[in-house]
N, C-alpha and C positions, 0 to 999 in steps of 0.2 A: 615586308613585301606584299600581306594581306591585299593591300588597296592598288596595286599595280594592274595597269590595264597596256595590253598591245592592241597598237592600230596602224591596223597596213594597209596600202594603198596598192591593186594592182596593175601592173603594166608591163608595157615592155621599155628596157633604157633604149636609149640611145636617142637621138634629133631627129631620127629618120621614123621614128612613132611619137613624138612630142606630140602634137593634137590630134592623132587620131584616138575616136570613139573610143577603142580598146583600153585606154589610160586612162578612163575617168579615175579612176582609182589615183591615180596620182597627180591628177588635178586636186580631188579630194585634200590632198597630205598638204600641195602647193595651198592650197585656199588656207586650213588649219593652220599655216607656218607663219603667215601673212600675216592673220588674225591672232594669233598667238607669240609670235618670236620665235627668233632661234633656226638654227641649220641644219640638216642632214648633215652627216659627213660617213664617209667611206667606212663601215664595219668587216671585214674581210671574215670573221669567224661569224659572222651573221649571212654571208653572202649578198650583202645591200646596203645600204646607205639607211643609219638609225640615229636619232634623238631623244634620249631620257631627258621628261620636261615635264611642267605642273601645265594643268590645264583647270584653270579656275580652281586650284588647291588640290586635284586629282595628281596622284602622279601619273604619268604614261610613258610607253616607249615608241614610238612611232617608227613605222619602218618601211622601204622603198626596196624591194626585192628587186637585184641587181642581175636573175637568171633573167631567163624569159617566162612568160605568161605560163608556159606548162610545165618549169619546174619549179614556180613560185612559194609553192609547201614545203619546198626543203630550208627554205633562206625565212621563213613563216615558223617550223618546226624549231631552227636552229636560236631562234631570240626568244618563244617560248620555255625551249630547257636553258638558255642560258637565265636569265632574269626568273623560272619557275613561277612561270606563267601560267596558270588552269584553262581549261578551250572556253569555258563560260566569262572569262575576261578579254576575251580576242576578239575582235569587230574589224572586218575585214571590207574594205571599198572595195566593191568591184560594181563595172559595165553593165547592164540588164536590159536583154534585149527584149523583154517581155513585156518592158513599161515602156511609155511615152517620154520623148525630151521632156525635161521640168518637171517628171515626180523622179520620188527618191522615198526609198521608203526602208524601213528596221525592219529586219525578225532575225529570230534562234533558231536555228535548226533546219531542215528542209534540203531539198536533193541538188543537186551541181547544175540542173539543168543543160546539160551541155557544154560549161562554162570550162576548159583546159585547167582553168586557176587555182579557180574553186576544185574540180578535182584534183588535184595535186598538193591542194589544203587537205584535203580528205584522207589520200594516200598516205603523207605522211603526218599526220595528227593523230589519223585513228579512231576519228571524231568525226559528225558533223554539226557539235551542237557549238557552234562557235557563233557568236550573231556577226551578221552582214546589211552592209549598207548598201542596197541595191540601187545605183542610179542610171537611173532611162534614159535610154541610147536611140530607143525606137528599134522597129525590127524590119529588112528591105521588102517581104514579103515571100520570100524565096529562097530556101535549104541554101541553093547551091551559089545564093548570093552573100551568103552570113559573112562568109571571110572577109572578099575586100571591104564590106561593108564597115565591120570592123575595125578594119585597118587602114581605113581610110577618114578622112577629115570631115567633119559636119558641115552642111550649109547654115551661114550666119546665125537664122531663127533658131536654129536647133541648136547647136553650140552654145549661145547665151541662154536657151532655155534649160540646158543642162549646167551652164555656171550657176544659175538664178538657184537650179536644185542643188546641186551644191553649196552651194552660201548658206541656204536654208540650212540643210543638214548639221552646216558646219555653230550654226545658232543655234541649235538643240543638242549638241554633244554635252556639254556640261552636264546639263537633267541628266543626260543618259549615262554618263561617269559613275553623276553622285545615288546612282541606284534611283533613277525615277525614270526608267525609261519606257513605262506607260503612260507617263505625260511628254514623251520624247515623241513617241510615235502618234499619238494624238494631234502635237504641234505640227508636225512635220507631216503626218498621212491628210491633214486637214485640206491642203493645199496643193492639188496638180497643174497641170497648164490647163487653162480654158481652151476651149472649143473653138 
């Protein structure tokens, strides 16, 4: 189980958040699934929908937290102690309001930023040296606009500008699997949206 990695995607279920901003995270898993094969299906002691799968010779477990957004660490917590999973092999997709639609960018470690998810990974991990894949959502400019912002659907440029970042991402997982993920973020930080 040495070489096991988890990778979640966060969101919220249900049709009634399918495109909105909040789910890139599981846009993220959908692009990976495409690209890769294979189906989520229903884990009930995971609390989400998981798939144990190779990803270019990696094994991984993949996983779609079936709470919502803010108690996404428990259904994150519960597929790490089942499979004993360490927080330095967990890479977590989430939203990032801090970036621009069409970047998307790695790192280990660093604070929740405000993110419910991410704190609720934190809560129950215990941790935060878990890496995450931060993809840019754009930010509306104003505190008290974050929510629907979130929660609501991109205009066209933005939406494909955050698929675009996603795709990317999802072309640099491998390096970043097989332990080269300074050529991962390299590949992947090299390229934002133009101006």
């Amino acid at each position: 189980m040495d070489g096991l990695w988890l990778i979640a995607g966060l969101g919220n279920p249900g049709p009634k958040y399918d495109r909105t901003r909040h789910n890139a995270g599981f846009w993220f898993l959908d692009a990976l699934l495409r690209r890769h094969g294979g189906e989520l299906r229903n884990e009930k002691k995971l609390h989400g929908q998981a798939l144990k799968t190779r990803i270019d010779g990696i094994d991984a477990v993949l996983l779609a937290p079936g709470t919502f957004m803010n108690e996404s660490g428990q259904s994150i917590r519960a597929a790490a102690d089942f499979y004993r999973i360490p927080a330095d092999r967990v890479l977590i997709a989430h939203d990032e309001l801090d970036l621009p639609p069409g970047t998307a960018r790695l790192k280990q470690g660093g604070g929740h930023g405000g993110h419910n998810g991410l704190r609720s990974t934190f809560r129950h991990l215990g941790t935060q040296d878990f890496w995450r894949l931060r993809i840019g959502i754009g930010h509306p400019g104003l505190a008290e606009q974050v929510t629907p912002w979130v929660l609501g659907r991109a205009p066209a440029d933005d939406e494909n500008a955050i698929v675009e970042s996603i795709d990317r991402s999802v072309a640099v997982l491998p390096d970043f699997l097989a332990g080269r993920a300074g050529e991962a973020m390299k590949t992947l930080h090299a390229r934002g949206r133009s101006a």
